[in-house]
N, C-alpha and C positions, 0 to 999 in steps of 0.2 A: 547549613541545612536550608531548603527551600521553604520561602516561606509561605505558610500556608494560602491558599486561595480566602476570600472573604465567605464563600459557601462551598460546601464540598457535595455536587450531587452526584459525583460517585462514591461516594463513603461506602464501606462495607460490600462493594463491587469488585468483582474480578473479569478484567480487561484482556483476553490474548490477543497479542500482536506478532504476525508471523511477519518476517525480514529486518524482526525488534533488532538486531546490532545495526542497520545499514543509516543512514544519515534522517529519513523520514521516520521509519520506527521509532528510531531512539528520541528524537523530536515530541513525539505523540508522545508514547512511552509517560517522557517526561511531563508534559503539560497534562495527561488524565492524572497522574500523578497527582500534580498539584491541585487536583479536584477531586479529590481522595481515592482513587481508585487503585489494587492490590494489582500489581501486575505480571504478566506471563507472559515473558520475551520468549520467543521460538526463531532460530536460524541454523542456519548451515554450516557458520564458519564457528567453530569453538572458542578462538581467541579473541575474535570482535565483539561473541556474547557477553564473556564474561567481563569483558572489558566493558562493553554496555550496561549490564547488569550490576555490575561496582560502580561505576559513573551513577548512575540514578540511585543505588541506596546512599550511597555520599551524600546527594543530594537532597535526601528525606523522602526519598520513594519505595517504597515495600515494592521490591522488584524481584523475581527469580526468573532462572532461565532455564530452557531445553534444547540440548541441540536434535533437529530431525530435519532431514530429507524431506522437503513437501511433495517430490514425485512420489515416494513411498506409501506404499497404502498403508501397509501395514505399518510403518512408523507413526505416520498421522496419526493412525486408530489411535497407536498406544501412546502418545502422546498427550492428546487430546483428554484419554481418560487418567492418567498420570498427574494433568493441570486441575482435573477435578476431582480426583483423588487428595491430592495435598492441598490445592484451594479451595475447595467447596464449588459452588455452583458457579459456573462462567458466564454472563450474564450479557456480556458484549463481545465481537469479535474484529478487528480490524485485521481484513487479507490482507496483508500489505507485498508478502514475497513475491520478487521478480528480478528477470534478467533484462537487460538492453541489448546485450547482442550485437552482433556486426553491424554493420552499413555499406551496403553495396546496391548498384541498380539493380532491378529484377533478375534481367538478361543474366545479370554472373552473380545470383543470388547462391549460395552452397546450403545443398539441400541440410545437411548435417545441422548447420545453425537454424536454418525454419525448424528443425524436429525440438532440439533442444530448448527452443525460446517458449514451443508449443507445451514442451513437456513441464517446464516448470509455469508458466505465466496461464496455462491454461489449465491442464489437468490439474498440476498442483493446487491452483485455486478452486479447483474443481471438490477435489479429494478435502482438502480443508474445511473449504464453505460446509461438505454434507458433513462430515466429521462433527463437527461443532454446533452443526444444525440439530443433529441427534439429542444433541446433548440437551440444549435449550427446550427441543419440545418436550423432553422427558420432563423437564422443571422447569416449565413454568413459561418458556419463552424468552425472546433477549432480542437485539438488536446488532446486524452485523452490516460492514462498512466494507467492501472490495475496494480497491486499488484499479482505476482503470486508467484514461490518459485521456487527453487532449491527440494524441497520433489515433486514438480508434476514429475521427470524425475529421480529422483537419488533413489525411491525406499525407504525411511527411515524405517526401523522394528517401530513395534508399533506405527504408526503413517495413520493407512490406511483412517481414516477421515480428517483428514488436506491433505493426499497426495491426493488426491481423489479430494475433493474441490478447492486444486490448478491445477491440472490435466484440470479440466472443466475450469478455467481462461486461462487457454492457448487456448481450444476450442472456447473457447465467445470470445477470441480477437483476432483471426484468422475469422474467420465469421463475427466477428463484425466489423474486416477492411475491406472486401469487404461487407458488407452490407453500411454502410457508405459513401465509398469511392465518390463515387456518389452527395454527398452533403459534398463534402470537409470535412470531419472528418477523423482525421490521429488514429490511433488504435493499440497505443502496450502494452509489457508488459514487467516488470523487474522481475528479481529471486531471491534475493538474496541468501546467505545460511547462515552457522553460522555468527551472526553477535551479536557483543557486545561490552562495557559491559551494563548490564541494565538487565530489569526485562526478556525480552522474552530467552535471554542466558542462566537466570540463572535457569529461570523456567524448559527449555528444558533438561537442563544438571542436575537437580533433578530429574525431571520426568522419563528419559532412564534411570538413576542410579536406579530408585524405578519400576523400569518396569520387570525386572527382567527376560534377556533375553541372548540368547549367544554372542551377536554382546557387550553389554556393558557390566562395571565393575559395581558391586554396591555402588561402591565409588562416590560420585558426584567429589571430584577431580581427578580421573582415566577418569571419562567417560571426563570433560573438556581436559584433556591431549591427548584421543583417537580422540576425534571431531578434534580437532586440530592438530593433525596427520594426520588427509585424507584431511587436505589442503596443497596442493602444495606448498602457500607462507608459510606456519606453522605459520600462527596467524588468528583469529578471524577479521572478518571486521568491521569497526566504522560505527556506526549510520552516520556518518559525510559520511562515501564515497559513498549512495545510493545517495542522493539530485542532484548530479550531473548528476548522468546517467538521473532520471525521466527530469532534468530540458533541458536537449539535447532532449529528444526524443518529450517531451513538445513543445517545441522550433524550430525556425524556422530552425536554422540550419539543421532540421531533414525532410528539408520539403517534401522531397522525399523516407520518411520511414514509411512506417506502414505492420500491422501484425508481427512484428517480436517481438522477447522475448531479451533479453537482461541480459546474467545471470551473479549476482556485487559475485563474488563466490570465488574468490583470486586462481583459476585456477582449481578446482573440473570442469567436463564435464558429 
């Protein structure tokens, strides 16, 4: 069992986390966890949920899941009202779901992948964020935390649909903290950038190697050694050091913060 945190200021909270099975979710997941917080894994894949879902109650975290379609409106809706039907009042929200998508130059970008990368990383978080926005004004207000990047502002080659879709998460969480603000819902968002190890590192650092462009080597260990070169610290960020930033801007301590971006980047600007 995990061991408790020395204070629990999310005790008696319920947290949803959409993309909760994928390596950041389940990260967060776990560490509100260990600050007491009730949590509400949501994703797409059924067998990584519950696999997520088991992993953190093993670990002493009041954890359940729902599988839903974030492009889905209507799944959302009924979702959303589902988590607060059997949870009580959801009090925080971490957007986390997304895709990464191909990687190809502009010129031979296929339109099919910009639609898809759109439909989940932007509408999705679209349909979510209000979903759950509802909810919180009805009661009382809450705190929600979008998933944005370090690609919405740094430009990445071959990347104009993920950059693009992070680009509009900064837009919807700026708008969306003064839309809000009004019914006490606080509205930011995180960046992070290279961060690893795990699947999304390794996928990115094959993908620019097989992209075949002037900025990378074709080597997938040359392009890991270059990524890690335009970080200032010179290493790659852990899964482990985002949970903290979403759990501060979450959290009370932050209670006088919203619309701002927060970027976990090891000193890239």
């Amino acid at each position: 069992m995990t061991d408790p945190a020395p204070h629990a200021p999310f005790a008696g909270r319920v947290v949803a986390i959409t993309g909760g099975a994928g390596d950041i979710g389940l990260a967060t997941a776990r560490h509100l966890g260990r600050l007491g917080a009730t949590i509400a894994l949501v994703d797409l894949d059924g067998a990584k949920l519950e696999a997520a879902r088991a992993q953190l109650q093993a670990d002493g975290v009041p954890a359940h899941a729902w599988l839903c379609d974030v492009t889905d409106e209507a799944a959302v809706e009924a979702t959303a009202a589902a988590i607060a039907d059997r949870l009580g009042r959801v009090r925080h929200l971490f957007n986390n779901a997304g895709i990464l998508g191909r990687f190809h130059p502009l010129l031979d970008y296929p339109t099919d992948d910009f639609d898809a990368i759109q439909a989940v990383n932007v509408r999705g978080a679209f349909l979510v964020l209000r979903a759950f926005a509802r909810h919180m004004a009805a009661h009382g207000g809450g705190s929600i935390v979008n998933m944005a990047s370090m690609a919405a502002t740094g430009g990445p080659p071959n990347m104009i649909a993920y950059a693009t879709s992070k680009a509009a998460i900064l837009g919807m969480t700026q708008t969306a903290s003064r839309d809000l603000a009004p019914h006490g819902i606080r509205v930011n968002a995180v960046s992070p950038a290279y961060m690893g190890p795990g699947f999304m590192w390794t996928r990115q650092v094959e993908l620019q190697a097989a992209a075949g462009s002037q900025y990378f080597a074709a080597d997938p260990a040359v392009v890991a050694q270059q990524m890690i070169g335009a970080v200032p610290m010179r290493r790659y960020g852990r899964m482990e050091e985002i949970p903290g930033a979403v759990a501060f801007l979450l959290g009370d301590d932050a209670s006088y913060i919203t619309g701002v971006n927060v970027p976990i980047a090891g000193g890239i600007l």
